[in-house]
C-alpha positions as CSV (number, residue, x, y, z in Angstrom):
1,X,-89.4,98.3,65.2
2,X,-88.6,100.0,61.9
3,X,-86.6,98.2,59.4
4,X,-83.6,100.6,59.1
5,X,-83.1,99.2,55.5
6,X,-86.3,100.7,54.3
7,X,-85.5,104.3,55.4
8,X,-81.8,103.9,53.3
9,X,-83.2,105.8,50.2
10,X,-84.5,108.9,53.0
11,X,-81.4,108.8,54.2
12,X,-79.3,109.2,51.3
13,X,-82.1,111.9,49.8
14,X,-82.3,114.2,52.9
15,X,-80.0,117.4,53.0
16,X,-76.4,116.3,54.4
17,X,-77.2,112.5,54.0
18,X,-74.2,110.8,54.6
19,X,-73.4,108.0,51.8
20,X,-70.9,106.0,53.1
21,X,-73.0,105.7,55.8
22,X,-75.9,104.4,54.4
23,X,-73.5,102.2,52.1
24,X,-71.6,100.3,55.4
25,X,-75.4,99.3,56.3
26,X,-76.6,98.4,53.1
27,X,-73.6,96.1,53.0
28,X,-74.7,94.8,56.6
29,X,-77.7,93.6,55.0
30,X,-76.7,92.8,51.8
31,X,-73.7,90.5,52.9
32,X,-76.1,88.5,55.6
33,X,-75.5,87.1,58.5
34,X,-72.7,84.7,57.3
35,X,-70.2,87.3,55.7
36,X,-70.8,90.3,58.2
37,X,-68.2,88.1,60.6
38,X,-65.5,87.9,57.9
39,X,-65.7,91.4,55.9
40,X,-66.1,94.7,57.1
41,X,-66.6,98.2,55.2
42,X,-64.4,100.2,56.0
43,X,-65.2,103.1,53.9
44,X,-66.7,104.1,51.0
45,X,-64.0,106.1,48.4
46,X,-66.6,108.1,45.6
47,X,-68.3,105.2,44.4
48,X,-66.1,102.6,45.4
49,X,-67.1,100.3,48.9
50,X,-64.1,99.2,50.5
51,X,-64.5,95.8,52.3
52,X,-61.9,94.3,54.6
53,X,-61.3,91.2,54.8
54,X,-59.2,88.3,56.9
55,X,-57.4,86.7,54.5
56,X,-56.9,85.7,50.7
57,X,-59.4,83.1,50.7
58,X,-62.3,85.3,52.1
59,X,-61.1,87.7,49.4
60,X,-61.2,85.6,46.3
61,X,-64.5,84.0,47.2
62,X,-66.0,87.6,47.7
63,X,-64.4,88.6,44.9
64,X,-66.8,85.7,42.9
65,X,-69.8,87.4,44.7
66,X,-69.3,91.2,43.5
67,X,-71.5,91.9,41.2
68,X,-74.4,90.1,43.4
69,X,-73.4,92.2,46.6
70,X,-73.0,95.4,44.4
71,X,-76.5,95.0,43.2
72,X,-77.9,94.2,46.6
73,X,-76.5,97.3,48.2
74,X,-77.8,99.7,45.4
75,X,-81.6,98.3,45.5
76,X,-81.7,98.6,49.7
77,X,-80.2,102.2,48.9
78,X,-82.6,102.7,45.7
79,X,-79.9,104.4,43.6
80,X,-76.4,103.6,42.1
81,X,-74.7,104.3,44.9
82,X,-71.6,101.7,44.8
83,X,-70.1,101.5,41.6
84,X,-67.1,99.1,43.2
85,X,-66.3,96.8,45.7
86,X,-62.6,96.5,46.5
87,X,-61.7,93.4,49.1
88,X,-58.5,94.4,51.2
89,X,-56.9,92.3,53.5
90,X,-57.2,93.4,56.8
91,X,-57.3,91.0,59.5
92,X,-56.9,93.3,62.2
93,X,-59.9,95.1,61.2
94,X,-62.1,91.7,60.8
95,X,-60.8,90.8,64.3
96,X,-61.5,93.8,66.3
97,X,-65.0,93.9,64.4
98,X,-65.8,90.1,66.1
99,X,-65.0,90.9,69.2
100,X,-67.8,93.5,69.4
101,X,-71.5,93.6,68.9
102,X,-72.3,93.2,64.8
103,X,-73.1,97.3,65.0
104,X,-74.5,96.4,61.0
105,X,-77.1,93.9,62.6
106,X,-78.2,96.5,65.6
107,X,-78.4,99.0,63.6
108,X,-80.8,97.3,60.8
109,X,-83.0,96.9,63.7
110,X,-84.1,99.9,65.0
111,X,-86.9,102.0,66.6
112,X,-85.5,105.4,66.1
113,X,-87.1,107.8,64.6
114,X,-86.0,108.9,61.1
115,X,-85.0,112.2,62.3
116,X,-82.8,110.8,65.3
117,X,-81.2,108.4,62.7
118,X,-80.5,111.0,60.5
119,X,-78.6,113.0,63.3
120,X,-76.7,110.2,64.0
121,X,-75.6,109.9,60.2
122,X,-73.6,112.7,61.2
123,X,-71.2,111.3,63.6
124,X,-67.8,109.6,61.9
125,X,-67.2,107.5,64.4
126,X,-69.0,104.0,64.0
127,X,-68.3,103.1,67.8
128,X,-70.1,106.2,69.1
129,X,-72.7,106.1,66.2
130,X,-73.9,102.9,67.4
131,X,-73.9,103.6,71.1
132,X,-75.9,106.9,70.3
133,X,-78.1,104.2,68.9
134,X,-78.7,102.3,71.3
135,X,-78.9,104.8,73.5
136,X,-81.7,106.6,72.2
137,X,-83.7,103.2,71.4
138,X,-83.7,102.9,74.8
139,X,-84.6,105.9,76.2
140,X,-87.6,105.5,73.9
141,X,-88.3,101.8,75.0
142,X,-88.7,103.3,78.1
143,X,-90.8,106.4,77.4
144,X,-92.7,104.2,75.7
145,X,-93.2,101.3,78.6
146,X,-94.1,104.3,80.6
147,X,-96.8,105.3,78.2
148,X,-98.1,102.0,78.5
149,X,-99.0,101.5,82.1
């Protein structure tokens, strides 16, 4: 599988790259495991990311961690991308982004081909995005089983 992390920089490089894109799964990876639950980009606005987040708690404490996330998400993109983090509450948003797959962690884990995951930079809808996704991963799984025996 290819890291998708690694291919960020491509992304952002090739012709219609899509940067807020590429900045919602920089943050994937640059928040962890333990903060993807509790915050979610929602968009990126120029070179501010906007997060959301449950509560006030989860906001303060991210807000203590800024300048660390800001620089992790602009050396997995390989340019000064995010200039900003804002941290709004928006429970609704957290909630709705538990109850389905962590799209940030499938999508960091991918074997797509660059070209495919460029395509799909171009759909706006991050539901659809990641079920293209996954979609094309597996028809390539399978291809590839095939290829095999």
């Amino acid at each position: 599988m290819t890291d998708l992390t690694r291919i960020l920089p491509k992304l952002l490089r090739a012709n219609g790259g899509n940067p807020e894109l590429a900045a919602k799964l920089a943050w994937g990876r640059a928040a962890g495991p333990g903060l993807r639950p509790h915050a979610v980009p929602v968009r990126l606005d120029g070179s501010t990311l906007i997060v959301a987040v449950a509560d006030a708690i989860w906001q303060k404490q991210l807000e203590h961690m800024r300048g660390e996330i800001i620089y992790r998400i602009n050396n997995l993109l390989g340019q000064s991308l995010v200039g900003a983090v804002v941290f709004q509450i928006e429970p609704s948003l957290v909630t709705a982004n538990q109850k389905r797959p962590d799209a940030a962690a499938e999508q960091s884990q991918v074997s797509a081909p660059e070209e495919l995951l460029f395509a799909a930079g171009a759909i706006t809808d991050d539901d659809l995005r990641a079920r293209f996704i996954r979609a094309a991963e597996s028809c390539i799984s399978r291809r590839d089983a095939k290829g095999r025996t």
